[in-house]
C-alpha positions in Angstrom: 63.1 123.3 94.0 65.4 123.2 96.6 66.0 119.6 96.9 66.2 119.8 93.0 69.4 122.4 93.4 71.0 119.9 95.8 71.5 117.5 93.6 73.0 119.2 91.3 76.4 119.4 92.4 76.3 115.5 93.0 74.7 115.0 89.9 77.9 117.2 88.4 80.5 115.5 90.6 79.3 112.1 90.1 79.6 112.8 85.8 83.1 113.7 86.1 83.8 110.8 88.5 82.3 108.1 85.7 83.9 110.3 82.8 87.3 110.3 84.7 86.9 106.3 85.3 85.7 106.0 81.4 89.2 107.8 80.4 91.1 105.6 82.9 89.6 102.3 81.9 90.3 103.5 78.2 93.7 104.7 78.5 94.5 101.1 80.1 92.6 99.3 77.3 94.9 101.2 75.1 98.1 99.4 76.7 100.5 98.4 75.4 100.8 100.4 72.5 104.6 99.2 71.6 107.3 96.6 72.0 107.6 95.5 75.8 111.1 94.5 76.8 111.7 91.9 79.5 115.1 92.1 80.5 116.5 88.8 81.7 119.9 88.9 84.0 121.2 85.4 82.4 122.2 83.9 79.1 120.0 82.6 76.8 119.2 78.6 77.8 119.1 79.4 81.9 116.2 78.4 83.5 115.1 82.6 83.8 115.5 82.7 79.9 113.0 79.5 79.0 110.5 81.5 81.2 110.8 84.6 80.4 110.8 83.8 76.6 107.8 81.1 77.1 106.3 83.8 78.6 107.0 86.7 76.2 105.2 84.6 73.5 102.0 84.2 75.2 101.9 88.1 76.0 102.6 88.5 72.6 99.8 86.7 71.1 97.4 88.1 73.9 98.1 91.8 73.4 98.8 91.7 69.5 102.1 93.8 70.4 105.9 92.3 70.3 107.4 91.2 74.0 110.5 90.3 73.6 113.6 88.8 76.0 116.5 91.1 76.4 119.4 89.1 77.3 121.5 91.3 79.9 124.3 89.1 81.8 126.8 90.6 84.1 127.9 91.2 87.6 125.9 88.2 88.8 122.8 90.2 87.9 123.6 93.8 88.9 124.0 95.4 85.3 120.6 94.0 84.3 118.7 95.5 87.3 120.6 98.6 87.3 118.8 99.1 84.2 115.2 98.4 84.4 115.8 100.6 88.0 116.6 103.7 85.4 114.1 103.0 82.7 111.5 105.0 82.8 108.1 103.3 84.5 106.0 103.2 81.9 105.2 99.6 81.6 107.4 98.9 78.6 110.4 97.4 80.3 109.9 94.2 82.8 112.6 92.8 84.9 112.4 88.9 85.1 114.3 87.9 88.0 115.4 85.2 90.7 116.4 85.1 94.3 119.7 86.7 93.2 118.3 89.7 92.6 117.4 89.9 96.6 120.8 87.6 97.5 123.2 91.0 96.0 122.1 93.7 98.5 123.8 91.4 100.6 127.2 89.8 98.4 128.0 92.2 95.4 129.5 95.9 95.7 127.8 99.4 96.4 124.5 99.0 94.4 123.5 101.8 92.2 119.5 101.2 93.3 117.5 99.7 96.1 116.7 95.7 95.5 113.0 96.6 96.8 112.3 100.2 96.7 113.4 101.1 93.4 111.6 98.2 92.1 107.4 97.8 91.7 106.8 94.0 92.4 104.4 92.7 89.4 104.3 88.6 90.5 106.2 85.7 91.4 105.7 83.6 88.4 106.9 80.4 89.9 109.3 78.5 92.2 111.9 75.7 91.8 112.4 72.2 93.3 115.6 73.3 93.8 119.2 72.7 92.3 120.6 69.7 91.2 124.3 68.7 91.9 125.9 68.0 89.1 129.4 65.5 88.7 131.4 63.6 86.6 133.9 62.5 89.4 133.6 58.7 89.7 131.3 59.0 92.9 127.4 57.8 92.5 126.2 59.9 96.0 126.5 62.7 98.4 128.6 60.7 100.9 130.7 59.2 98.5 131.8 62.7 97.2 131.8 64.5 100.9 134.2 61.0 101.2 136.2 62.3 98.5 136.3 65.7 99.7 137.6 64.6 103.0 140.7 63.6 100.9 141.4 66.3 98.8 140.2 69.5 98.2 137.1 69.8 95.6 135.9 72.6 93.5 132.5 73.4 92.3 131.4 75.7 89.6 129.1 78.7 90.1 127.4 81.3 88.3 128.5 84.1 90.5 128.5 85.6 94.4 126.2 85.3 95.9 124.5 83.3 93.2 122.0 80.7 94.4 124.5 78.1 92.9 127.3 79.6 95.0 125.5 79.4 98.3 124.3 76.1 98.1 128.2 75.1 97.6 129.0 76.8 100.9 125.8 75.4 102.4 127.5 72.1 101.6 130.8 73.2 102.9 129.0 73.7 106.1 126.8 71.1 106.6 129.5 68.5 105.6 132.8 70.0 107.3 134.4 70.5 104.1 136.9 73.3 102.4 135.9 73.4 99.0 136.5 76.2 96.3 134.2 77.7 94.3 134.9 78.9 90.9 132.9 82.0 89.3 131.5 81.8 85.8 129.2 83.6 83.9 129.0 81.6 80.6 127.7 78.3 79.7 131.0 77.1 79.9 130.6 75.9 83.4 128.8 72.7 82.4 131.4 72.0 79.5 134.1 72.7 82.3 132.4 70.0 84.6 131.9 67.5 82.4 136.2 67.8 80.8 137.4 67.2 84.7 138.5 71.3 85.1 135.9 71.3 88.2 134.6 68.7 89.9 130.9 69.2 90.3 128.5 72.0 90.3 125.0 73.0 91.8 122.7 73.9 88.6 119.4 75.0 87.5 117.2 71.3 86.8 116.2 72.6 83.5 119.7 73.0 82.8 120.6 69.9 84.6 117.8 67.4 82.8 119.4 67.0 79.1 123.0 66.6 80.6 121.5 64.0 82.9 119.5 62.3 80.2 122.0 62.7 77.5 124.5 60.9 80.4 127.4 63.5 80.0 127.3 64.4 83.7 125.4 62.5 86.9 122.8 63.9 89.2 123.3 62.7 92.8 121.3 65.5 94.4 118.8 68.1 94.9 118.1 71.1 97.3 114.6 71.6 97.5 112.3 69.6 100.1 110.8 67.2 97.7 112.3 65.5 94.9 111.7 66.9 91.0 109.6 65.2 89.3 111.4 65.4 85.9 114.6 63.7 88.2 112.8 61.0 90.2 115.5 59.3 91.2 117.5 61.8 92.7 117.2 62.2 96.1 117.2 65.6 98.5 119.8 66.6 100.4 117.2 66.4 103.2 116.7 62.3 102.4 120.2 62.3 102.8 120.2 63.5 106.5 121.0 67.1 105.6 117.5 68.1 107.3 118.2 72.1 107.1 119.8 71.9 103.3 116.4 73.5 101.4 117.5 75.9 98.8 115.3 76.5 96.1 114.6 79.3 93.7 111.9 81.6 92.6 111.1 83.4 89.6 109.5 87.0 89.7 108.5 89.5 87.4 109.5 93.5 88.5 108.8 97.2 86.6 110.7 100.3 87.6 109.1 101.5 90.6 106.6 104.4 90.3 104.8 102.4 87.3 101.4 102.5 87.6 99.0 100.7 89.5 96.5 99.7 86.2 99.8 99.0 84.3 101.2 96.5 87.1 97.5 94.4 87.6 97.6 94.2 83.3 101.1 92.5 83.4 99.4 90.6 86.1 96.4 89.1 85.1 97.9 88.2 81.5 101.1 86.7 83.4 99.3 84.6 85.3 96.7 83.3 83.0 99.6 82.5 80.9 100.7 79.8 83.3 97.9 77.8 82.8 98.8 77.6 79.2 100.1 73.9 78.5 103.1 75.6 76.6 103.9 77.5 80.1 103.3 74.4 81.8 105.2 72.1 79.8 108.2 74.8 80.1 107.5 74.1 83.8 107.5 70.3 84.2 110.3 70.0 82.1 112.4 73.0 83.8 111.8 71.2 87.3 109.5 74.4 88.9 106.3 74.8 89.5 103.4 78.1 89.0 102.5 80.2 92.1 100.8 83.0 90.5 101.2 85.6 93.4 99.5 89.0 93.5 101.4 92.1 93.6 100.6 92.8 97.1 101.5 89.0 97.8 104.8 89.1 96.0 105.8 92.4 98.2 105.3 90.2 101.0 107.5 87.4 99.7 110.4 89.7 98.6 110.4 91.5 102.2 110.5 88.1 103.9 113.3 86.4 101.1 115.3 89.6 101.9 115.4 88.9 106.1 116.0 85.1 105.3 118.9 85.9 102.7 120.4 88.1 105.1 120.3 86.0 107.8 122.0 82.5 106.0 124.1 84.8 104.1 125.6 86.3 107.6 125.8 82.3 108.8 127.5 81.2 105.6 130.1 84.3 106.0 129.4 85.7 102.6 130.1 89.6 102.9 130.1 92.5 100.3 
């Protein structure tokens, strides 16, 4: 009889424990409920926008609910993650994002939120090859144009401070000895601008880069990353071309407002990344010049921690400031 009492209050403890896991398990079954929003700092066509919206359809179809791409340009980034910092952490608004996101604690001015505490890391979807540099000055290589640069001074287009695109310009000021200046935009105009003469070359996304390449409006002479992308095969890296420490390449992650919850984050997860296995994903891949990675939350912490000591450290080299 004894023994028999004992167990009772197991017995009791261990029913609410599986009725508390049932509700859980059934509350997260129930999600989402609702549009999701993923906010995307750029204009529709960048590189972030393909993915994200590549990506919002497959959720879509999985979950039966819209996901749709909110377009949120401005201040190289800051006005789009100022918002999904506010929203509320419920797992309805996602924050697609690149190394920018990381590269403005360091370049833009007094940040309304923290660029990893006030943010719950979800996955890095994928990363980049890198850049390609862009001209349509009548120069067919790196040396040639670092040539030209030694005899006048060039300008290169650039989505913002701070801006991937705008460090890899002062990279190449560095590396080559050269006083170049770099002109901010936050349009698609920059191409257009390239290609009439108004700036002399630019450092741009490969999925932006391929159909002005194929289409033969501007050349390709470059690319940042450490191997060369396959939808450019011809174009070599900056490291081919003897600048060995020239690797700048991109990433793109997903974020919620921190506080969002744990069985919320491993959902967005676990449909993300079996999304990239998709051929639509991958196709959006292969042409866009990146490739999957597929990180865990825990894994992607990690990386934005580490991206965050390396930015500040070649951001401090280059000179860049707030």
């Amino acid at each position: 009889m004894m023994r028999s009492f004992a167990r009772r209050p197991l017995v009791a403890i261990f029913g609410v424990c599986i009725a508390s896991m049932v509700w859980v398990h059934a509350w997260s079954q129930d999600y989402p409920t609702r549009v999701i929003r993923i906010i995307s700092p750029h204009p529709p066509g960048i590189a972030t926008d393909v993915l994200g919206r590549a990506l919002a359809q497959k959720l879509n179809e999985k979950f039966g609910q819209p996901v749709i791409v909110e377009n949120r340009p401005g201040a190289n980034g800051i006005v789009s993650a100022a918002a999904v910092a506010k929203a509320d952490p419920d797992g309805y608004t996602l924050y697609i994002t690149t190394g920018t996101h990381i590269a403005n604690a360091f370049t833009g001015t007094k940040l309304s939120y923290d660029v990893i505490t006030d943010f719950a890391p979800v996955t890095q979807l994928a990363a980049s090859y890198g850049l390609a540099l862009l001209t349509n000055l009548p120069v067919n290589s790196v040396e040639e144009l670092v040539a030209l640069g030694k005899k006048r001074r060039l300008s290169y287009a650039m989505n913002g401070a701070g801006n991937i695109t705008h460090i890899a310009g002062l990279l190449l000021e560095k590396r080559a000895g050269l006083e170049m200046t770099a002109v901010p935009y936050n349009t698609p105009q920059l191409t257009s601008d390239v290609m009439s003469g108004a700036v002399d070359f630019t450092f741009i996304s490969i999925a932006t880069a391929i159909p002005l390449v194929n289409g033969g409006k501007l050349k390709a002479i470059a690319v940042t990353g450490t191997k060369r992308a396959p939808p450019l095969p011809k174009v070599p890296t900056m490291q081919e071309l003897g600048y060995k420490d020239f690797d700048i390449t991109g990433w793109f992650g997903l974020l919620f407002p921190v506080k969002t919850s744990a069985d919320r984050i491993d959902r967005i997860y676990r449909e993300s990344t079996a999304a990239l296995k998709s051929p639509e994903l991958k196709r959006v891949m292969d042409v866009g010049g990146f490739y999957p990675v597929a990180s865990s939350s825990e894994e992607f912490g990690r990386f934005l921690k580490s991206d965050f000591e390396f930015q500040g450290r070649l951001l401090k080299e280059l000179g860049l400031t707030p």
